[in-house]
N, C-alpha and C positions, 0 to 999 in steps of 0.2 A: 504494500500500500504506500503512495507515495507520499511527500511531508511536505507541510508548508513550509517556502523558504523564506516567508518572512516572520511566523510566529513560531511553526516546528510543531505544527499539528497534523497527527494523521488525517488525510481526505480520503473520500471516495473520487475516482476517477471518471464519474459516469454525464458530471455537466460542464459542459462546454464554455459556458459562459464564465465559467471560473477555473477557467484554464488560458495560459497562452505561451508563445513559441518565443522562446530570444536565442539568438548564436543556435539555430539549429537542435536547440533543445528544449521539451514540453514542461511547464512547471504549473500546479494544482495548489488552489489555493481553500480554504477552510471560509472566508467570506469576501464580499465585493470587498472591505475594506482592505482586505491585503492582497486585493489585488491590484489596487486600486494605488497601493504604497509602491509598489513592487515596478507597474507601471509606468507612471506620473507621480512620483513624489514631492515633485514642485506642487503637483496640485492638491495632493493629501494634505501637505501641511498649510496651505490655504485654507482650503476649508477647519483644519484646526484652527489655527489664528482666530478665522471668522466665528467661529464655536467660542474661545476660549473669552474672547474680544465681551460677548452678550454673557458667558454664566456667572464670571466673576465677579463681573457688579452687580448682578441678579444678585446672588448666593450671598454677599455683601449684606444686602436690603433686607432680605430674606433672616440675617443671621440678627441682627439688628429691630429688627419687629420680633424675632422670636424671646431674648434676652434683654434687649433693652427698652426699647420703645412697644407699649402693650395699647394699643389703638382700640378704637371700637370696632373697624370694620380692617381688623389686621388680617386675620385670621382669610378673608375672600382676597388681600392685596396678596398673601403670602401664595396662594392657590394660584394664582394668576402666575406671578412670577415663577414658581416650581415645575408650573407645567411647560412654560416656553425652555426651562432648563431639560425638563425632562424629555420632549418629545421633539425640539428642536434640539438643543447641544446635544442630549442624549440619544438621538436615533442613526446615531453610531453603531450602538451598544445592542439596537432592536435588531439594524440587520444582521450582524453581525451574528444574533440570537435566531434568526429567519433564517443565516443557512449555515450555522451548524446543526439546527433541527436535518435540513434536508440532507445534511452527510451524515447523521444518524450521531453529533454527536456533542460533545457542551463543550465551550471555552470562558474565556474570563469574559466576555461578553454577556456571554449566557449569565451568571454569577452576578454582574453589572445591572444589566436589564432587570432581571428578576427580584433582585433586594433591592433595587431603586424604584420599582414597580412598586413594591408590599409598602414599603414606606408612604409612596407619595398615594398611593391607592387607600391604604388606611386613614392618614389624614384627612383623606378627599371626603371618604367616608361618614368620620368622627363630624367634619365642618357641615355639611351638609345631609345627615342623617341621624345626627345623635344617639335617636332614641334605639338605635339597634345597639347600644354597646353597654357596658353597664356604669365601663369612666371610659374616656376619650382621654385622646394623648395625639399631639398631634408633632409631624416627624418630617416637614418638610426642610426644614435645616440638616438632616442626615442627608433625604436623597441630594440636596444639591450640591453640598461641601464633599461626596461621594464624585460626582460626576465631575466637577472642576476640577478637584485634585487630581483626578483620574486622566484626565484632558489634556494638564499642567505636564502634567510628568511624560505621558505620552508627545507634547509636543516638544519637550527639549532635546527627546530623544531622536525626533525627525530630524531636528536642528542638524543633532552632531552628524547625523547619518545622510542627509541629503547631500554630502558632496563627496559621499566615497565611490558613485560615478566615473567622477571626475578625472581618475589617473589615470585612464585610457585617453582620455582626451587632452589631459597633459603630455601623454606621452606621442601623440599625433602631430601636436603644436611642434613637435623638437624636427617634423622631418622636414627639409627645405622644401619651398614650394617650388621656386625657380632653379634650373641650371644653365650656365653660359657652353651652350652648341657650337665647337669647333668645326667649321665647315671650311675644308680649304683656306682661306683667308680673310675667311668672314666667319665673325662669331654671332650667332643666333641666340637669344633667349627663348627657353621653353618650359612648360610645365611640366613638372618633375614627372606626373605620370605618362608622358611621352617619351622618355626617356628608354632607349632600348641598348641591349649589350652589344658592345663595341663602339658607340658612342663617344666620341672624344668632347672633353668637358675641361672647362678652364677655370681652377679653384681659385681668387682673388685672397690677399691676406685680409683674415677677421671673416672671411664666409666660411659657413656650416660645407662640409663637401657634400655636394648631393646623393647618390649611391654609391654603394660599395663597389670599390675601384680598384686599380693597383696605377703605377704611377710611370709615365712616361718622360714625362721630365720635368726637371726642377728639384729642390729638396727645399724641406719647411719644417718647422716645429707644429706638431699637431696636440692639440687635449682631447684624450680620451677618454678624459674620467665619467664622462656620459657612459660609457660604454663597458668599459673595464674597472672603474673605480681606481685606478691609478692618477695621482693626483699631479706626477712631472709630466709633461709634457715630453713627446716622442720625437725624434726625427726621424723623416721618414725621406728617403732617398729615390731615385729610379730604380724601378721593381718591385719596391714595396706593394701592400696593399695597405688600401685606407679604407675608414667604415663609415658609412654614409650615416650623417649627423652628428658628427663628432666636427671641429673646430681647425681649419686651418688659421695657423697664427702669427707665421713672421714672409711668409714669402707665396709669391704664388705659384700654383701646379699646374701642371697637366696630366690628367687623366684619361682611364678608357672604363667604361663601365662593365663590371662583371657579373654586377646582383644588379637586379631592378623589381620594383614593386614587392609584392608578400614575401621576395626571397634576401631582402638583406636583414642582414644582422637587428635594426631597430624595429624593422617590421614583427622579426619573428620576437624577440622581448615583448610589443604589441600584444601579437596573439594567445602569449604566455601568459599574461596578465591577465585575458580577457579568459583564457579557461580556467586560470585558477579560481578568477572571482567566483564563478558561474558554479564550478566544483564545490565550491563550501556549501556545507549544509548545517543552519541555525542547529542551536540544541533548542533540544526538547525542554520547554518552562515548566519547571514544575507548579506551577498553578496553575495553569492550563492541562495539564494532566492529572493532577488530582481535583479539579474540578469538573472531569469528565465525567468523575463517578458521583463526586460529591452534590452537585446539583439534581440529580432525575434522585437521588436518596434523601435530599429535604425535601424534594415534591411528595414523595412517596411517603415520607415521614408525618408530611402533614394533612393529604389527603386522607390516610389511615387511621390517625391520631382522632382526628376530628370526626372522620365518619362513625367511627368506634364510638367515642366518647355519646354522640349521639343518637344513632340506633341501636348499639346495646345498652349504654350505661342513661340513656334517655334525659341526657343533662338540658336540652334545650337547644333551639338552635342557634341564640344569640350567642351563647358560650362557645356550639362547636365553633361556628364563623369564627370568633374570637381564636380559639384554640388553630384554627388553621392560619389565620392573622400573624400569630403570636411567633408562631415556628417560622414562618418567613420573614419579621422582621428578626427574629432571633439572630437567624441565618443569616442576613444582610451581608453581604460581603463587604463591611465598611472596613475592617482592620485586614482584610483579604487583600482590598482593590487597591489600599495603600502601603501595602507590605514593603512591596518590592522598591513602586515609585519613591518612596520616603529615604528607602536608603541608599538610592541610588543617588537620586538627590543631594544630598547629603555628602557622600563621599564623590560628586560632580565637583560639588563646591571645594573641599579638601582636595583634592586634585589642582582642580585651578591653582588653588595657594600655592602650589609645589610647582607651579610649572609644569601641570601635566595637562591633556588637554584628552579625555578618554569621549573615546565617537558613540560608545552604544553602551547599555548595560551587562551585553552577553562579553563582550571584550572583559567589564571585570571579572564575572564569570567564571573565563577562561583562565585568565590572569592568575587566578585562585588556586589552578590545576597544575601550573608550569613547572616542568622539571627540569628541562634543556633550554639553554642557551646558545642559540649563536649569533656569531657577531661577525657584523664589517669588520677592515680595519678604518680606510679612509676616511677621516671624517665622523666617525663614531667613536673608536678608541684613539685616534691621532686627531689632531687637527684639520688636516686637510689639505694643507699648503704647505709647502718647505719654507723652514727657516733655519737662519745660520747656524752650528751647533760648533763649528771650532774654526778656529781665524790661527795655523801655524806660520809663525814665522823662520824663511830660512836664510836671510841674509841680517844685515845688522835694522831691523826693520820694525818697530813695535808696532800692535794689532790695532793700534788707531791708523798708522800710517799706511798700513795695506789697506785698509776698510777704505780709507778714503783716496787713493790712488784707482780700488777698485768702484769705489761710489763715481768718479770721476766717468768713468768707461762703461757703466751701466745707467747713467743718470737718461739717455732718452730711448732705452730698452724697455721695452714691452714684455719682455721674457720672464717670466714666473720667478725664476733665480734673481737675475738682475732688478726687478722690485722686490725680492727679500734682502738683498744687499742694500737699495734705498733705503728701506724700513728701517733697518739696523743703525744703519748712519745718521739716519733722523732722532732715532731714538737715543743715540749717543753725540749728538748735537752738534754733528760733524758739519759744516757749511762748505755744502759741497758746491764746487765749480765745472761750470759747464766747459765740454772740450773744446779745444778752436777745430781740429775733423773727429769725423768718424766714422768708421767702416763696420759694416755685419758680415763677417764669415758663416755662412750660410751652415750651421749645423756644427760647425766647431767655436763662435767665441765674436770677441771684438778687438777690432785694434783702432785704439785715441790718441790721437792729439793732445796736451793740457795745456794753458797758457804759457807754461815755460820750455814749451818745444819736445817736451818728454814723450817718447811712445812709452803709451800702457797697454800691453796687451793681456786680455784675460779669455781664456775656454778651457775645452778639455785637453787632453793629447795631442790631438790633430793639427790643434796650433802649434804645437811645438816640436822642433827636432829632437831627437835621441839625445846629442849634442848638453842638451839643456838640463834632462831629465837625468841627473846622476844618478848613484846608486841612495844618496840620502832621499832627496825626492820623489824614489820609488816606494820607498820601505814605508813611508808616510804615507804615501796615496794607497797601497796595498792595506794597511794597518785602518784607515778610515773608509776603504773600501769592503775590507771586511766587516765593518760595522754596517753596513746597508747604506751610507753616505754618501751622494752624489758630490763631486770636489773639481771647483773649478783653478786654476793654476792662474798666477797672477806675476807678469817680468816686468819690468821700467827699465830700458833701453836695452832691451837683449838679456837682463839678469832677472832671473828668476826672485821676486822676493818671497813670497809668501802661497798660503793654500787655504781658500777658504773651502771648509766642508757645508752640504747642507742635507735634512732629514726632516721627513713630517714627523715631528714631537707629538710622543704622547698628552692625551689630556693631563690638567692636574686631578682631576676625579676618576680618570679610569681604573687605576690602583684600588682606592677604596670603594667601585663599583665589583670590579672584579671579587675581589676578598670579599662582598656582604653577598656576593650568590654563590659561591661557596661555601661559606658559613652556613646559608641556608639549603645546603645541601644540590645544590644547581649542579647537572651538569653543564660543560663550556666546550664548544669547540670554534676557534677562529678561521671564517673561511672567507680568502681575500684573493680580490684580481690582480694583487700584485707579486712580483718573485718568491721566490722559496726563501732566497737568505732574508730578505726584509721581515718578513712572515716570521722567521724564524726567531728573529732580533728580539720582538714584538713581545712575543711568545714567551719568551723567555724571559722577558722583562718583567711579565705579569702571572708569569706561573702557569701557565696554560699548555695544559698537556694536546690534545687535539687541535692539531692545524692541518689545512688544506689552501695550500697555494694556488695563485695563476688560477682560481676560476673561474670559466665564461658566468652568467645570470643563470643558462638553463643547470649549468651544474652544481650552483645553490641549494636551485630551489629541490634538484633530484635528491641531495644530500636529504636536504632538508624531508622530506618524501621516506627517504630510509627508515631517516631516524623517527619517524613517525608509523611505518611501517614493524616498528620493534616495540612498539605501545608507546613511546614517549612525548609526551606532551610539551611541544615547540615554540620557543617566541622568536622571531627573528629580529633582530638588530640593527638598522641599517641608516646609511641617507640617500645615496646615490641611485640614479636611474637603472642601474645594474642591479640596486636592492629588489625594485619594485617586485618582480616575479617570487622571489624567494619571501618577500616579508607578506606577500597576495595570499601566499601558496603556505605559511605557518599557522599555525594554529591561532596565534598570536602577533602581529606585526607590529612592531615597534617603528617607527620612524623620528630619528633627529629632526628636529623644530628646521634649524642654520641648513638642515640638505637640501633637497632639488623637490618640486613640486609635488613630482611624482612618486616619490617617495612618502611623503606626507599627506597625499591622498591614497594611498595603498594601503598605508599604517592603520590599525585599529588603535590605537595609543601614539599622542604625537611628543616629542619630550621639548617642549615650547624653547625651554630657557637653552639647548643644546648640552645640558647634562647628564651625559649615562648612568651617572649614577641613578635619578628620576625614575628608572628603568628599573633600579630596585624596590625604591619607594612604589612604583603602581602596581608591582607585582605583589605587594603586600597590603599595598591597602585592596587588592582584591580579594584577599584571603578574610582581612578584615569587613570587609561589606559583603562579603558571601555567607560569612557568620550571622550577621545582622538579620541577613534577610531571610534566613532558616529559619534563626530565632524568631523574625516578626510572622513565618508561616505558621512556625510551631504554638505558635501564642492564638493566630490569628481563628486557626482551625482548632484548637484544641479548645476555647472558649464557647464556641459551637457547642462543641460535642459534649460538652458538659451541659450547656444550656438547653439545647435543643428538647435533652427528656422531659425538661422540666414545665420548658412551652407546650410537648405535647401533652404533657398533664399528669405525671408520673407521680406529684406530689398533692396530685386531688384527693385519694384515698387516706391523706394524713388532716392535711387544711381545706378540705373540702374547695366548693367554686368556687369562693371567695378569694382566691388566693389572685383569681383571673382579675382585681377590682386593682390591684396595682402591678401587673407583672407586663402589660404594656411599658409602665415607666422603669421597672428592671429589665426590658429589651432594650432600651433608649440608654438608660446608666451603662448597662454591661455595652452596648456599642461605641458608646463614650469613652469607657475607659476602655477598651481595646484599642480605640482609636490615640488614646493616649498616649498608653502602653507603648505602642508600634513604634509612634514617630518620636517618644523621648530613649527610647532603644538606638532609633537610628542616629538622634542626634548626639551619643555618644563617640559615634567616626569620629564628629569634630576634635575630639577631644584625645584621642588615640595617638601616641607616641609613634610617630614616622621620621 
């Protein structure tokens, strides 16, 4: 039998009208309402809005004539206003109630509908019939503070959820629209989808390359990190291949195209993403599952009760009515309908404080269940961007005067290195001077001019002869290159002075993120698109037994697939556009606040402020709000079950009918303090040590 994917309710497959086709595959829903989310969810939570807009200041009015202001003619104002709550806001909850009848089966709808029914049904009663009861009690402030609250919590949850759409269509935005058409001696613009293999194509510096290519001539610095999560910048020479959407950055190419359309590398990330969303399947609420039974057993409870009580024990019929009254406001699902919402709520707000930004209820949920971790590196446990980590000097040269001989020859560099060289210099309030020339050695470095006639040359090897590179200058560039350090060489007039290193630095917080999910018993395993030794560096910096290097996206998210295939319960960690499939396709997606769009529409948990650590914090306050809302079930439903015998009359045989002369106002106290109960339970999250 297949499950709603948007509440996780079993349906019958047999109406059509509540079913429909997305990506090639059939999905059955339990009411118009969820299909309706599922859909058009821009227009679900319109219509909330518009709902929420008219019951709250009803419910307001309504609360306010019940307790405070006692009117002569309150009592028809309150009737009036209950009823636009209940059969406008509320006819949500009817249909909702209309076709889970016809799938043969109850949800928190049904539960809604039905105890907001007894209430506003009884009072309508009491107001306009009296003499059938033996005291009146009238309960219109239950059904409507019922159905707001219910509305409230339901719409913020649309909120977080309406744009987790979105990362497909972030990830669409990133592919070029145009590419420049080499035709003989004339270049053509075309729309990317015209674009066919063997296509010659001319990449301009600062344009995205259109498809995936390999390269006939030129060389350039490319950023990959869309792609591979690698945060330096690649050279890429004639014969390489380049990956259409990623960034040429210092020079222009020429290209021939090898992928086009659904077959390049960003396309198929695309469709990765689109079947991973589509594959998840909601868990099953457990208040929509014990309400399956729980509701047609109060019906039954109180058609019984009351039939009983009056054709064998022949009490009357104003009693039975009463006695069947009784059990369904008993029943009410007031501390039921706000179980969940309250604590969810609740630890919303606690979240926020933290810098956490959680999209749905089922994410904390999940959160609650996590066993395994894994993690980016780029940008999640590093930075992101290189920065300087050691300034060697090899002639008589102190590291302020290499920094700024090489600030000199990097000051109108575009190149990632050459503004971490800026940065440092600024930061060390070096007043740097512009070159009188300056040359780009295409993939090796720079050679400047300085006001005082001096060549400064800075790159890697390539700029320099053997000659230059003695045996000390090796042993240093070998020693920093074993560390995972990119190192560029820096001479003034032919002598080598110094070597600046650089490396994307770990966070200050990933240390003690690390350490608090293993403390809590977390497995970790590090899986990154970048080299083995860097990976390894990483790794071992942070105590992390499980690494996997160099992996493309799809072999993320396959990992990730395994290790879930083994029972383990997965949150994936990520920022970058290469997360997207793997953080889609966990159990759990995490996405950094500071990453890429689409990454943070992938993520079920966004970590706002860019601290991993965050990532521990919402893994526990999942645990924490998962507790709550047991407890507020277990409270919710156990108040019931106590109550219920007593509405059916179980206590006649001791205090005879009379007992019915106030036990309308013990359904109203006991939903009261349930209602309590529930939501000074949940507001304890606030209060929870994180």
């Amino acid at each position: 039998m297949p499950t709603d994917p948007i509440c996780g309710m079993n349906v019958t497959n047999s109406d059509s009208k509540l079913m429909t086709i997305k990506n090639n595959k059939k999905y059955y829903f339990c009411s118009r309402g969820c299909k309706l989310q599922f859909e058009k969810p821009e227009k679900e939570l319109k219509l909330l809005k518009k709902s929420l807009i008219i019951s709250w200041p009803l419910t307001i009015i309504v609360i306010i004539l019940t307790y405070i202001l006692h009117l002569e003619y309150g009592n028809y104002i309150m009737f009036i206003l209950a009823s636009i709550i209940q059969f406008y806001a509320g006819q949500r909850f009817y249909a909702g109630t209309f076709d889970a009848i016809k799938n043969k089966s109850a949800n928190m709808d049904s539960l809604i509908a039905i105890g907001t029914t007894a209430a506003w049904l009884y009072s309508s009663i009491v107001i306009f019939m009296p003499s059938l009861f033996l005291i009146g009690g009238i309960y219109f402030d239950t059904s409507t503070i019922i159905i707001s609250l219910i509305l409230t919590g339901t719409y913020m949850q649309r909120i977080a959820e309406s744009k987790a759409s979105d990362a497909v269509s972030s990830l669409i935005a990133l592919e070029p629209k145009i590419a420049h058409v080499i035709n003989k001696d004339k270049i053509n613009d075309k729309q990317i989808e015209d674009i066919k293999i063997g296509d010659l194509l001319l990449v301009k510096s600062g344009e995205k390359i259109p498809t995936d290519s390999i390269i006939i001539d030129g060389i350039s610095s490319v950023d990959e990190s869309v792609i591979t999560g690698e945060s330096i910048p690649v050279t890429k020479k004639i014969g390489d291949k380049v990956i259409g959407g990623t960034i040429n950055l210092t020079s222009y190419l020429k290209i021939k195209a090898i992928k086009v359309g659904k077959d390049t590398a960003l396309s198929q990330i695309i469709k990765i993403v689109q079947d991973a969303a589509s594959s998840k399947v909601p868990i099953q609420k457990l208040a929509d599952k014990i309400s399956s039974y729980f509701v047609p057993i109060v019906i039954t409870i109180a058609i019984i009760s009351s039939s009983a009580w009056y054709l064998i024990a022949g009490i009357g019929l104003n009693t039975a009515i009463l006695i069947f009254v009784s059990v369904l406001i008993i029943a009410c699902p007031c501390a039921l309908g706000i179980a969940t919402p309250a604590a969810l709520l609740v630890s919303s707000g606690k979240a926020a404080k933290n810098g956490i930004l959680v999209k749905n209820g089922e994410s904390l949920q999940i959160a609650s269940k996590v066993n395994t971790i894994v993690l980016d590196k780029t940008g999640t446990l590093t930075k992101g961007k290189p920065d300087v980590t050691n300034i060697i000097s090899i002639a008589n040269y102190n590291n302020k005067q290499i920094l700024e001989y090489a600030a000199i020859a990097e000051i109108n560099s575009e190149h990632i290195l050459g503004k971490a060289i800026i940065n440092i210099a600024n930061r060390e309030k070096i007043k740097i001077q512009f070159p009188k020339k300056f040359k780009y050695k295409q993939g090796s470095g720079i050679i400047a001019i300085d006001k005082n006639k001096n060549e400064i040359v800075i790159g890697n090897r390539d700029l320099f002869n053997k000659n230059q590179l003695n045996s000390k200058i090796e042993k240093e560039l070998e020693k920093l290159e074993m560390h995972g350090k990119t190192v560029l060489i820096i001479s003034l007039n032919k002598n080598i002075i110094g070597l600046i290193a650089f490396a994307d630095i770990l966070k200050d917080e990933s240390k003690k993120a690390i350490n608090a999910f293993k403390n809590s018993g977390k497995e970790i395993w590090l899986i990154t698109g970048d080299n083995e030794r860097v990976a390894n560096i990483i790794a071992k910096e942070l105590h992390i037994k499980n690494i996997i290097a160099m992996a493309k996206p799809e072999e993320k998210m396959k990992k990730i697939q395994e290790l879930q295939k083994m029972g383990r319960i997965v949150a994936m960690i990520g920022d970058g556009i290469n997360d997207a499939p793997a953080i889609t396709k966990a159990n759990l997606g995490i996405a950094i606040g500071a990453g890429t769009d689409v990454a943070i529409q992938s993520g079920n948990i966004i970590l706002i402020n860019n601290n991993i650590y965050d990532a521990f914090i919402a893994l526990e306050l999942g645990k924490i709000t998962m507790n709550k809302i047991r407890q507020n079930l277990l409270w919710a439903f156990g108040y019931n079950i106590i109550l219920i015998p007593i509405a059916a009359g179980i206590l006649i045989p001791i205090f005879g009918i009379s007992i019915y002369n106030f036990l309308p106002i013990l359904a109203a106290i006991a939903m009261g303090f349930s209602s309590v109960t529930v939501i000074s339970n949940s507001l304890l999250i606030k209060i929870s040590k994180l």
